[in-house]
C-alpha positions in Angstrom: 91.1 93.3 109.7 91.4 93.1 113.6 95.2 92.0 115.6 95.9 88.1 115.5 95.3 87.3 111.8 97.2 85.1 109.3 99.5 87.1 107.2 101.5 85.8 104.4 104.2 87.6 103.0 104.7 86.5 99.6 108.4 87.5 98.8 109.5 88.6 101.8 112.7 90.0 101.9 116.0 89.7 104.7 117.0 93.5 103.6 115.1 96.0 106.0 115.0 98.2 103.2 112.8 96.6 100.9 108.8 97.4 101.2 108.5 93.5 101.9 110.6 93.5 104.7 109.2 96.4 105.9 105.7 94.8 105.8 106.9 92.0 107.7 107.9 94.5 110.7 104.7 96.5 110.5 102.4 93.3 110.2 104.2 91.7 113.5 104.0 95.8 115.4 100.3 95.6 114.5 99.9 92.3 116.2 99.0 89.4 113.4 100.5 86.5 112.7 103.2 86.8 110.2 104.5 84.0 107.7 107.0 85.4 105.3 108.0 82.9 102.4 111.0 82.9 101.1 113.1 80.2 99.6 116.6 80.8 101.2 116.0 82.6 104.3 115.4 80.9 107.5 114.3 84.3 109.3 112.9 87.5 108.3 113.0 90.1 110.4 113.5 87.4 113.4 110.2 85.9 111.8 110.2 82.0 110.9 110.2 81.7 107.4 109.3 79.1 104.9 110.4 78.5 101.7 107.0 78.2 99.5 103.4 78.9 100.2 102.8 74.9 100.0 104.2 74.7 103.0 102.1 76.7 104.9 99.3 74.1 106.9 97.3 76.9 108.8 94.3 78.9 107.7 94.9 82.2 105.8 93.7 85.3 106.2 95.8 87.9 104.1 98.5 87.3 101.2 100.1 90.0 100.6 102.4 89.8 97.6 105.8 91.5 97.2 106.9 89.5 94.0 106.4 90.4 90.6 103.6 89.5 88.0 105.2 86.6 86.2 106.7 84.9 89.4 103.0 85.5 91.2 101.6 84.0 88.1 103.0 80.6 88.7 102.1 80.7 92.2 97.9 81.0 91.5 97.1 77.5 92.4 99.2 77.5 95.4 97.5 80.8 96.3 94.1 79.4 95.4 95.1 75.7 97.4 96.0 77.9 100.6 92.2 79.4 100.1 93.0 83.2 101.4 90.1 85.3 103.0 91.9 87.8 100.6 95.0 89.1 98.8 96.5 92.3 98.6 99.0 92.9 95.0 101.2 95.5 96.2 102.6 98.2 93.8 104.8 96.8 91.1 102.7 93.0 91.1 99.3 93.8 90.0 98.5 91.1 87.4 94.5 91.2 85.6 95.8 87.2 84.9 96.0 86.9 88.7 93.4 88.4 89.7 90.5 87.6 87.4 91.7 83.9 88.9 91.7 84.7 92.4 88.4 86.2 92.1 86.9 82.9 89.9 87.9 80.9 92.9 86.0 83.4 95.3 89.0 85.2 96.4 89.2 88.8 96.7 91.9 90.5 95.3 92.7 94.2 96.3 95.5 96.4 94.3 96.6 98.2 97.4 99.7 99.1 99.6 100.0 96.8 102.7 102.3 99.4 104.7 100.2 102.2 103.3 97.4 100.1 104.4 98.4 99.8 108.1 99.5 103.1 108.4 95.8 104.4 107.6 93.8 101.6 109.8 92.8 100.0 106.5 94.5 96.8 107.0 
């Protein structure tokens, strides 16, 4: 996926250690567009947050999920109301529930590692 596109980062996390936050960083170095959600946090990574995905009013490109199966499985309508190009379940928040959902609604779902991705040019 070329530089500029919408990224969410479902569970973003404020601690630079966690894979999330790590994301975050590597999405913004790469040069998209990055929306990490998280309830609390006001800033990720000096990236505006917001607290749910229903509050997000832009077009989509990539969610990339960082929370785990049962949290992400409340979230499917959200996900399928924001109407991704495609979402990326990191390791640790694959779900076949979420998925075979996404993909009814037309929305590709890859099991993949987003850092891993961006490291290889497969992003």
């Amino acid at each position: 996926m070329p530089a500029n596109e919408t990224v969410v980062v479902l569970g973003a996390s404020p601690k630079p250690e966690r894979y999330s936050n790590q994301a975050v960083r590597a999405l913004v170095e790469h040069g998209h567009r990055v929306i990490p959600v998280h309830p609390l946090v006001k800033k990720i990574a000096g990236v505006p947050a917001v607290p749910a995905l229903t509050q997000i009013d832009r077009a989509v490109n990539t969610i990339t999920i960082y929370v785990g199966p049962e949290r992400g499985r409340e979230l499917i309508q959200e996900i399928i109301d924001l109407k991704p190009d495609r979402v990326i379940m990191n390791p640790g928040t694959g779900s076949d529930e979420i998925e075979t959902n996404l993909n009814d609604e037309g929305i590709p779902v890859l099991r993949a590692c987003t850092l891993v991705m961006l490291r290889t040019g497969q992003f």
